[in-house]
C-alpha positions in Angstrom: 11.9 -27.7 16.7 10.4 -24.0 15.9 8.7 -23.0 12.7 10.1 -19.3 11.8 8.3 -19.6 9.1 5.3 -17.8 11.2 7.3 -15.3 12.6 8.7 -14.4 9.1 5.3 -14.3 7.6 3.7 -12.0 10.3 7.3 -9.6 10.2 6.8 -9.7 6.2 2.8 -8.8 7.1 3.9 -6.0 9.5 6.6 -4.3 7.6 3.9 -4.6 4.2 1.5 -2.6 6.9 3.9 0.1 7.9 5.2 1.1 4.4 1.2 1.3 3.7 0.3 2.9 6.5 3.2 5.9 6.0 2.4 6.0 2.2 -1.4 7.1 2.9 -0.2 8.9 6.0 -0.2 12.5 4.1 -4.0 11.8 3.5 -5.6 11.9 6.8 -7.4 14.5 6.0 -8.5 14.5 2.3 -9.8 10.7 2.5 -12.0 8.7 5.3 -10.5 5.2 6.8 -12.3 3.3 4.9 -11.4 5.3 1.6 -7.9 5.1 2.6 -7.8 1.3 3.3 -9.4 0.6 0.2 -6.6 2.8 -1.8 -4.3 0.5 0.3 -5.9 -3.0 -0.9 -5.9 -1.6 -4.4 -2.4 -0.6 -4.0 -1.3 -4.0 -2.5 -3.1 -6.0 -5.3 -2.1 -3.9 -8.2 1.5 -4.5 -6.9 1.4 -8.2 -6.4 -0.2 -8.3 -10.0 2.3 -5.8 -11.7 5.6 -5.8 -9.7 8.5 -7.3 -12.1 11.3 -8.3 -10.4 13.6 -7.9 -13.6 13.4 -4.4 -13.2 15.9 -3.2 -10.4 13.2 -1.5 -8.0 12.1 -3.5 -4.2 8.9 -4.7 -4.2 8.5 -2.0 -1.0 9.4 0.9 -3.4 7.0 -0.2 -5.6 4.1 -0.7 -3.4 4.7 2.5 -1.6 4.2 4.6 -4.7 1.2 2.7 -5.6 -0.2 3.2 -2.5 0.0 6.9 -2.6 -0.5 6.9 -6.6 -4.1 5.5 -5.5 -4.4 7.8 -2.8 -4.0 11.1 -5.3 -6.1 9.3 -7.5 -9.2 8.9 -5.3 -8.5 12.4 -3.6 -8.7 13.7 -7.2 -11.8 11.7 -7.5 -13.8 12.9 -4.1 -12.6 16.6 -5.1 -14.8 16.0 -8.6 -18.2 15.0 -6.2 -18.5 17.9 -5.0 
């Protein structure tokens, strides 16, 4: 018999990737790669940490506005270096 329980967790792993991905999209060209994927892991961890499901929001709702909540942050931050 086949596990879906693969397929799930790589669709789950995809979907988390593309609501990332489009959050930070509008950053391009404020913030480097490597800037912007670090927003994204701060984003992702902050939500797993903070998300409470007893509050009537998806979990994608709330990691989406983390995402680019981290994003304005460090733009904000690279636009005090110089």
């Amino acid at each position: 018999m086949f596990d879906f329980t693969d397929v799930r967790t790589n669709i789950e792993e995809k979907l988390l990737e593309g609501i990332m991905n489009k959050a930070a999209s509008s950053f391009n060209k404020q913030l480097s790669e490597d800037e912007l994927y670090t927003c994204k892991l701060n984003a992702l961890w902050k939500s797993l940490k903070n998300w409470d499901e007893d509050k009537n929001s998806k979990f994608t709702t709330y990691l989406y506005n983390g995402v680019r909540f981290e994003c304005i942050r460090e733009a904000k931050f690279k636009k005090k270096d110089y």
